[in-house]
N, C-alpha and C positions, 0 to 999 in steps of 0.2 A: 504494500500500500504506500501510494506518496507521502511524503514528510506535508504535502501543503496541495491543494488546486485551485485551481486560477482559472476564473470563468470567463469568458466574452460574455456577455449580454448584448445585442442588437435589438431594435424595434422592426421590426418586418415593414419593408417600407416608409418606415424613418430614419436615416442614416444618423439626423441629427440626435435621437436618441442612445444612447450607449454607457456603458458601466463595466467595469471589471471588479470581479468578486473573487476575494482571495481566502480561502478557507483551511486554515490549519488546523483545527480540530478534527479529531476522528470522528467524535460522535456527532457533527454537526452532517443535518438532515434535512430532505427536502421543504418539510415546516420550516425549517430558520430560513432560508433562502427565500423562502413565500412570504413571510411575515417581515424581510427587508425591503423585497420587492412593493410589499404593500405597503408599509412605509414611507418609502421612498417614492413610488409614484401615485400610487391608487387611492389610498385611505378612507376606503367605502367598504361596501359591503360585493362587491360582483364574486360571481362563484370562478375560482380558477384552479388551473390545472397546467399539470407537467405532461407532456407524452413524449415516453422514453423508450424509445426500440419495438414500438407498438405496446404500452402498456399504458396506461392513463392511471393518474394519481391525482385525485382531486379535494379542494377545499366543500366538496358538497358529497353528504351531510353536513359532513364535521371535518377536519383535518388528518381525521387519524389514517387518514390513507398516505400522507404526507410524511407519516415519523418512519421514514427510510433514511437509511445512511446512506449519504455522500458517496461514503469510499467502497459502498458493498455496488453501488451501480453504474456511476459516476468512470469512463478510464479516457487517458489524453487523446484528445483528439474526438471524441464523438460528441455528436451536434443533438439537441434535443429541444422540443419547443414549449413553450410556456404561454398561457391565455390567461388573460386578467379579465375579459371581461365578453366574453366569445363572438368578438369581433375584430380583435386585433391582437392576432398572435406575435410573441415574439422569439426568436430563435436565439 
């Protein structure tokens, strides 16, 4: 497992959106990533979601489909996309 990963964030069709996310905790999980991104951009309520190598992990119901770890799914170089509000994904 990496010592740290380092995320691009892009807005799908916003260039001027972008962020990099740097995670060196082990146990840090797809919730903590959701709950920066929300944060940071959103601070509502829209239902979102990760889709990762065809699997969907979403904040609906509830989050708990979200407490995966980073490092169990997460490896360099693979792209995955993220929806904040199921209208604008971002990759």
């Amino acid at each position: 497992m990496p010592e740290a990963y380092l995320i691009e964030v892009t807005a799908e069709g916003h260039p001027e959106y972008w962020m990099c996310i740097r995670s060196s905790l082990p146990d840090a999980t797809l919730e903590d990533i959701d709950l920066l991104f929300w944060d940071m951009w959103m601070g509502d309520d829209h239902i979102r979601s990760f889709l990762i190598e065809g699997e969907e992990y979403t904040s609906y119901p509830d989050s708990s489909a979200m407490n995966v770890q980073v490092g169990k799914i997460f490896r360099p170089g693979m792209s995955c996309t993220y929806t904040c509000n199921f209208h604008s994904p971002m990759d």
